[in-house]
C-alpha positions as CSV (number, residue, x, y, z in Angstrom):
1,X,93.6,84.6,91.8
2,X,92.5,88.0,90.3
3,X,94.6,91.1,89.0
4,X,93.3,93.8,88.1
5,X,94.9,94.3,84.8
6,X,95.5,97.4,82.5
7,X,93.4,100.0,80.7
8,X,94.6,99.9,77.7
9,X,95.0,103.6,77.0
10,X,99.1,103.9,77.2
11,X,102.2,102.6,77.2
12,X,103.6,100.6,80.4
13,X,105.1,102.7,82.8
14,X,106.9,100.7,86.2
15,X,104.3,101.5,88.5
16,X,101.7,99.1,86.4
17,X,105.3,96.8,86.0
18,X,105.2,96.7,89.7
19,X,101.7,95.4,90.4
20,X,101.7,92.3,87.9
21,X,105.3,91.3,88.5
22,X,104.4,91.2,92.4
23,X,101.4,89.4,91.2
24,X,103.4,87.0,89.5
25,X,105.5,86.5,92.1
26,X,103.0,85.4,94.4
27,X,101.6,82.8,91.8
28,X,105.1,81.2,91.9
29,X,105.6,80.9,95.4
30,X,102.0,78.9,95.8
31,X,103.2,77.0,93.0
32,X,106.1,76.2,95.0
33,X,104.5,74.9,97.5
34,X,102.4,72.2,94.8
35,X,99.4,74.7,95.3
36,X,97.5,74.8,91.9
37,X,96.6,78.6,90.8
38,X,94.6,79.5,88.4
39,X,95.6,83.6,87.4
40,X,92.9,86.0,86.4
41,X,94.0,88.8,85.0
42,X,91.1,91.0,83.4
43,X,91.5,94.0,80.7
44,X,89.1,97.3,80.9
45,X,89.1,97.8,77.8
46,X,85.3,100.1,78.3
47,X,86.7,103.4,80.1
48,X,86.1,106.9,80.0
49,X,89.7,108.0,80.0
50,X,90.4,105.0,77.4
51,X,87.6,106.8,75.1
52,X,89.3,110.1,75.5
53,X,92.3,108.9,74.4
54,X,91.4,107.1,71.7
55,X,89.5,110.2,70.5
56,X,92.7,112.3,70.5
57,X,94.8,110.2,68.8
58,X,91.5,110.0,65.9
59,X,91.4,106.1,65.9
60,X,88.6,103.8,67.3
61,X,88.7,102.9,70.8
62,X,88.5,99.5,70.5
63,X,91.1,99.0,68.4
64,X,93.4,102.0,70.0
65,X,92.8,99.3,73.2
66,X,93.5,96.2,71.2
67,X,97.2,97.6,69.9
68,X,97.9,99.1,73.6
69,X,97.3,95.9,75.0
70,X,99.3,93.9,72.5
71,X,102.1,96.0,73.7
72,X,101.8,95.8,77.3
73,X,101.7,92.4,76.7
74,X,104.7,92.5,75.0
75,X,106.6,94.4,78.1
76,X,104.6,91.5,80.7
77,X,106.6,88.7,79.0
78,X,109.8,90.4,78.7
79,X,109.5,90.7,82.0
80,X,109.0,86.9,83.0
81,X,105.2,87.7,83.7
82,X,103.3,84.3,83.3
83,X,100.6,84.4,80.6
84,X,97.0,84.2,82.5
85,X,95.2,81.5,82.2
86,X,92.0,83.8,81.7
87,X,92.4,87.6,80.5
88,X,88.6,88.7,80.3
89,X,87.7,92.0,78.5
90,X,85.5,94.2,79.7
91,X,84.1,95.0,76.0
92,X,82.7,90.7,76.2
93,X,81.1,90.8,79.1
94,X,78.6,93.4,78.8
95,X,75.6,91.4,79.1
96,X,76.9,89.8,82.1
97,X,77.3,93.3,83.7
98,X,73.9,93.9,82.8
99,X,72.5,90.7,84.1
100,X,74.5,91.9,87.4
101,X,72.4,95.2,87.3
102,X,69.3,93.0,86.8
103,X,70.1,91.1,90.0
104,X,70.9,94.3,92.2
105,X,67.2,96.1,91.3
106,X,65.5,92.5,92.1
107,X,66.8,92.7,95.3
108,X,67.0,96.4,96.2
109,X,70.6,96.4,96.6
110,X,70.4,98.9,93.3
111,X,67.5,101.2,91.3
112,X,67.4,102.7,88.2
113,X,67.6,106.0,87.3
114,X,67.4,108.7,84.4
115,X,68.6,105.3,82.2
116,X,71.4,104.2,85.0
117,X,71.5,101.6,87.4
118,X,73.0,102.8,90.3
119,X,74.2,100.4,93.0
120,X,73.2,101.6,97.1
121,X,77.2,102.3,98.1
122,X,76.1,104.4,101.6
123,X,78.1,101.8,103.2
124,X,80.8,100.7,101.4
125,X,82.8,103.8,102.8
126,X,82.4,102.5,106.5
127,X,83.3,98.9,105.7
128,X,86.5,100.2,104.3
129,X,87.4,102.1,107.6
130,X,87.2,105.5,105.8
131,X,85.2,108.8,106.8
132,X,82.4,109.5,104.3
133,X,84.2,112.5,103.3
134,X,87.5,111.0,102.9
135,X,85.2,109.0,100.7
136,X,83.7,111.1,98.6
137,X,87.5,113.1,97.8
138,X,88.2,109.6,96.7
139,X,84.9,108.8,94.5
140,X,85.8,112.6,92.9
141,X,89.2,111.7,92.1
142,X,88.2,108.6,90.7
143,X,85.4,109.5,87.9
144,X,82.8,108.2,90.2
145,X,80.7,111.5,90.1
146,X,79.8,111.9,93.7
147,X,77.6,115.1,92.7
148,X,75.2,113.1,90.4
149,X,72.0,114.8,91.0
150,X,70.4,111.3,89.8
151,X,71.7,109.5,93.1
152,X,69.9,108.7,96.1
153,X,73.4,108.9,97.7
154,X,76.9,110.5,96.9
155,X,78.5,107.4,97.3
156,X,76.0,104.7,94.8
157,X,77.9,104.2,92.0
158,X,77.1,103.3,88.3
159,X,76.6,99.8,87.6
160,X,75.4,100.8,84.2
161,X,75.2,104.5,82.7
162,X,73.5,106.2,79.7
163,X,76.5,107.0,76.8
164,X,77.4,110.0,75.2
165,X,77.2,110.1,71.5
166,X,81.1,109.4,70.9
167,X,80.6,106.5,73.5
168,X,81.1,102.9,73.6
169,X,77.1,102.4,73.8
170,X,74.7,98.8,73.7
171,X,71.1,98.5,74.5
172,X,70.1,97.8,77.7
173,X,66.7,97.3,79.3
174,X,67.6,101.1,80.8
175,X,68.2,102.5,77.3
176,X,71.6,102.6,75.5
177,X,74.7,102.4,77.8
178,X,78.0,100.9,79.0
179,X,78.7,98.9,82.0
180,X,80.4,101.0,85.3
181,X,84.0,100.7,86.0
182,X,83.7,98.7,89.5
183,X,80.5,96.6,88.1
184,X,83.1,95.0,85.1
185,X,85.2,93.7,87.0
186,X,82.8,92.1,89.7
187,X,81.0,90.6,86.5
188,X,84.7,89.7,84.9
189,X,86.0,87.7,88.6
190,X,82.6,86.3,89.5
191,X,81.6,85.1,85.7
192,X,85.2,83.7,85.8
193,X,86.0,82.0,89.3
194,X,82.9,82.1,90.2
195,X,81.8,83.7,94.3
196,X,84.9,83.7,96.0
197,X,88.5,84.7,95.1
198,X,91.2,83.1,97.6
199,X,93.3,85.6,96.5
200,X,92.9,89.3,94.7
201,X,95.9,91.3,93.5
202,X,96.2,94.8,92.3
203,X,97.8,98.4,93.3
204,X,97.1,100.2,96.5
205,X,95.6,103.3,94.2
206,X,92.6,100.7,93.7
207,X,92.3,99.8,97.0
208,X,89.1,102.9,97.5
209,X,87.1,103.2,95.3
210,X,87.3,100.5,92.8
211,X,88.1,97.6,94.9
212,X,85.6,98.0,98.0
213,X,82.6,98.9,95.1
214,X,83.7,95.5,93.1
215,X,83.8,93.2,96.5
216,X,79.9,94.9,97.9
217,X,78.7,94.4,94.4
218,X,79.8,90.8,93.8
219,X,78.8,90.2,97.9
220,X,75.4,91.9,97.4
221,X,74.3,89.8,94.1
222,X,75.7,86.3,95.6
223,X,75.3,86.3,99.4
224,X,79.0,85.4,100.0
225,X,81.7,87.1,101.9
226,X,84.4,87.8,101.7
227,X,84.2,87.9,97.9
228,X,88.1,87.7,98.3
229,X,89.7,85.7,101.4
230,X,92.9,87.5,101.0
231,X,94.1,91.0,99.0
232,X,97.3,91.6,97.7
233,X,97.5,95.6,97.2
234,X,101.2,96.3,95.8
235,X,102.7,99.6,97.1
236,X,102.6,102.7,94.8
237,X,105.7,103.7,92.7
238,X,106.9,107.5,92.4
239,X,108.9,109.4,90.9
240,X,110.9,112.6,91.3
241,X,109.0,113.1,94.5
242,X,105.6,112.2,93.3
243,X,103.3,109.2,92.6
244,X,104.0,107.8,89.0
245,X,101.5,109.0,86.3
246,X,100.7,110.2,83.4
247,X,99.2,113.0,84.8
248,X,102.6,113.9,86.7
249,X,104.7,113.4,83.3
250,X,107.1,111.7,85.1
251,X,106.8,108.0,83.9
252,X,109.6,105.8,83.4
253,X,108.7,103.3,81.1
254,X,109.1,99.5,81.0
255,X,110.0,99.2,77.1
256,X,112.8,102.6,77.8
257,X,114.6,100.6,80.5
258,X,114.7,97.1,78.4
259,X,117.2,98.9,76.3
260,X,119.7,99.9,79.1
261,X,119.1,96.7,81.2
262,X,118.6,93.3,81.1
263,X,114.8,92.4,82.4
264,X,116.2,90.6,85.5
265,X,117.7,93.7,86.6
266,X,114.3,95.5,86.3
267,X,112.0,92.6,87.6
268,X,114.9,92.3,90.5
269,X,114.3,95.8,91.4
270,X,110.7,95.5,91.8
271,X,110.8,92.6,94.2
272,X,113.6,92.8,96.4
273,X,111.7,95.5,99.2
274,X,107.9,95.0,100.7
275,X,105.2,94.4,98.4
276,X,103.0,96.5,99.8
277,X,105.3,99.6,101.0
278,X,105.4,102.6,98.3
279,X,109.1,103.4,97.2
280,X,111.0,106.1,95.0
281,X,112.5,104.9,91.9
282,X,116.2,106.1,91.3
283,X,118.6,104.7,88.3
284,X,120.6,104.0,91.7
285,X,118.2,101.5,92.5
286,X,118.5,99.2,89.5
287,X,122.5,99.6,90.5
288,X,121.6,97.9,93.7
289,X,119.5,95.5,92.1
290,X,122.3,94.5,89.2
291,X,124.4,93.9,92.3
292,X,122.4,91.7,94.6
293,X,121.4,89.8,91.5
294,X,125.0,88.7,91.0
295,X,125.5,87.8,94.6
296,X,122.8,85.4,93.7
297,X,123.7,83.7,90.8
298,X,127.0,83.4,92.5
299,X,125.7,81.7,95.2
300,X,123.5,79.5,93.4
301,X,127.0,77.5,92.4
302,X,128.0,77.2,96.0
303,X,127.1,73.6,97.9
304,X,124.5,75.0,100.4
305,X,123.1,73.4,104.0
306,X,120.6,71.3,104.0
307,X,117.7,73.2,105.4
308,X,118.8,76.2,103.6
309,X,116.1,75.8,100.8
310,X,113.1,75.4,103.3
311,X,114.2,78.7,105.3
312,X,114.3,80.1,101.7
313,X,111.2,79.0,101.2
314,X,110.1,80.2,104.4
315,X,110.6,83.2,104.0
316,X,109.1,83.9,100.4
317,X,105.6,82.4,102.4
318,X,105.9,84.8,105.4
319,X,103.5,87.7,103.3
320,X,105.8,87.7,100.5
321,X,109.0,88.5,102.2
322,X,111.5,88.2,99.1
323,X,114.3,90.2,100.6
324,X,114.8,87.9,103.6
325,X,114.6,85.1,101.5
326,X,117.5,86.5,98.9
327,X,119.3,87.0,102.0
328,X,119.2,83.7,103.0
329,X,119.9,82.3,99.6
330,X,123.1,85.1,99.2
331,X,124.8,83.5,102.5
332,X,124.4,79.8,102.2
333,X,123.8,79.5,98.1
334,X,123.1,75.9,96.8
335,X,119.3,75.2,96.5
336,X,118.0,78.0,98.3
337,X,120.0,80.1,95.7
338,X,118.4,78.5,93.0
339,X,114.7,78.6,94.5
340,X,115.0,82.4,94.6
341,X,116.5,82.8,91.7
342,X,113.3,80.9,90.2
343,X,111.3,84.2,91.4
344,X,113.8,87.0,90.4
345,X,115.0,85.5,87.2
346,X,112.9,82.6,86.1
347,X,114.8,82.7,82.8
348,X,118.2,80.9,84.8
349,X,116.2,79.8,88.1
C-alpha cells in the first residue's frame, strides 16, 4: 500500500487528517481479515511551494521540512494513525529519480531539454478520461507549466528540471537540478514495493495531475500495468463553502481541535460517511460524531448475535463502507461493537 503523504510546508489542517486516517482505516480492515500490509507512506520534502515557504519564514528548507514533518507526525499519532513501515523522502531518492529519467530517454518515452528531462505525457490526459483542455486547466493549476516553451507537448512533464539559484539543486548528467514532483513519487513506490502497488491511497485533488503522471511514468520505465491494482482517492474536505486550503484561509486544524476534543471524536468524524464523497465540516458534525461514538461503546457491553461480527465485518469490506458497519454494531453490540470500535477508536477497540 502507498499514500501519498505530506509536503512538509505547514501545519496539519483536516483535509490532509482525512486522507491518512481513511488510509489507515483501510490498512486495519485488511488486517482484519489476516491480510499482511505493508504501508508506504512517502514525504515530498523537494517542492517548489515547500522552497517558497521556507524562504519566507528565512530558515533552510530542509530543515523548515524536517520540523513540519515532526509535527504532522505528531498530529498522525494522536490521531491513532499507524506508523508506516516505510516513509521515503523525496530529498534520498534523488539519484533514483535520476536513474528513472535515464530509463525514460533510453527508451523514448522521455528527451532532454534546455537541462530537463521531460517525460512524453500527450496521452496521459486520455487514459484518465479527461479533455486535453480540461487537462491542461489542471497541469496550470498544479505547477506543471503547461506553457514551457521547452516541451514538445503541453502536457510532458518534468521528470527532472534545471534549479534556480535559491533551489534545492544536485548534479545531474543534464546539468544541476531537482527531481519533478510526479517522477518522486513513482521513484519513491517503485524503489520501495517494487512494479506494482495492490493498493494506492491519497486525496481526490491528486487524482489529475499527479497521480495519472506517477502511474504512466512508473508503467513506461517497467512495462507493467496497472502500476496500482486498486486506488483509494479520499473525498475532499471544505470549509465555509469552499475546498479546505491554505490558499482559501479557512483551515481548521488537527492540533486546534485536539484541545476541544478527544481524538476519537475527530478520527470518528472522519470515517463515519463515504470515503470517497467530499463533505462540509461543521462543529455540528463532531456533535454527531461524539454521539454515535457513545452509542458504540455502549453497545460494545451488550451480548450480541452470533453472526453479528461477520456482517460487521462485511460491511467494513464492501469499498470501505464504515457507516453501515457502525450501524450494525450500534443495534446488535457484542463483538461487532468491538470490531468497529477497533477502526473508530483503536485506543478502546
Amino acid at each position: 500500500m502507498y499514500v501519498c503523504g505530506v509536503t512538509p510546508y505547514d501545519v496539519t489542517h483536516l483535509g490532509h487528517a482525512s486522507t491518512f486516517v481513511w488510509a489507515d482505516a483501510a490498512a486495519r480492515v485488511l488486517r482484519l481479515t489476516g491480510v499482511d500490509v505493508r504501508v508506504c507512506r512517502n514525504v515530498t520534502d523537494i517542492d517548489d511551494v515547500l522552497t517558497a515557504a521556507a524562504a519566507r519564514r528565512g530558515e533552510p528548507y530542509d530543515r523548515f521540512a524536517a520540523v513540519t514533518q515532526f509535527r504532522f507526525e505528531q498530529d498522525m499519532a494522536a490521531l491513532a494513525v499507524q506508523p508506516p513501515h516505510s516513509e521515503p523522502r523525496a530529498h534520498q531518492f534523488v539519484t533514483q529519480v535520476q536513474r528513472l529519467a535515464s530509463a525514460l530517454v533510453d527508451i523514448d518515452a522521455g528527451y532532454v531539454r534546455d537541462g530537463a528531462v521531460y517525460f512524453r505525457g500527450a496521452d496521459v490526459a486520455q487514459r484518465a478520461g479527461l479533455s486535453r483542455a480540461e487537462a491542461i486547466d489542471l497541469a496550470t493549476e498544479y505547477g506543471d507549466h503547461p506553457d514551457d516553451p521547452a516541451k514538445l507537448d503541453p502536457l510532458d512533464v518534468a521528470v527532472w528540471q534545471p534549479s534556480d539559484p535559491g533551489d534545492p539543486a544536485w548534479d545531474s548528467p543534464w546539468g544541476t537540478g531537482r527531481p519533478g514532483w510526479h517522477a518522486e513519487c513513482a521513484a519513491m513506490a517503485l524503489s520501495t514495493h517494487g512494479p506494482g502497488l495492490d493498493l494506492h491511497a491519497g486525496g481526490a485533488d491528486l487524482r489529475f495531475p499527479h497521480h495519472a503522471y506517477e502511474a504512466a511514468i512508473a508503467e513506461a520505465v517497467t512495462g507493467v500495468r496497472p502500476f496500482a491494482r486498486a486506488w483509494m482517492h479520499v473525498g475532499l474536505v471544505s470549509h465555509e463553502g469552499r475546498k479546505m486550503a491554505k490558499s482559501t484561509g479557512n483551515l481548521v486544524l488537527v492540533r486546534d481541535l485536539l484541545e476541544r476534543r478527544p481524538p476519537a471524536h475527530i478520527r470518528t468524524m472522519l470515517l463515519d460517511r463515504p470515503y470517497n464523497t467530499p463533505w462540509e465540516y461543521t462543529p455540528a458534525a463532531l456533535d454527531e460524531a461524539a454521539t454515535r461514538l457513545d452509542a458504540l461503546h455502549l453497545a460494545g457491553g451488550r451480548t450480541g448475535p452470533a453472526t453479528a461480527r461477520a456482517a460487521a465485518l462485511a460491511a467494513l469490506l464492501d469499498d470501505l463502507n464504515i457507516s453501515r458497519a457502525v450501524d450494525i454494531a450500534i443495534e446488535d453490540g457484542g463483538e461487532a461493537a468491538q470490531l468497529v470500535t477497533s477502526i473508530l477508536d483503536p485506543a478502546v477497540g
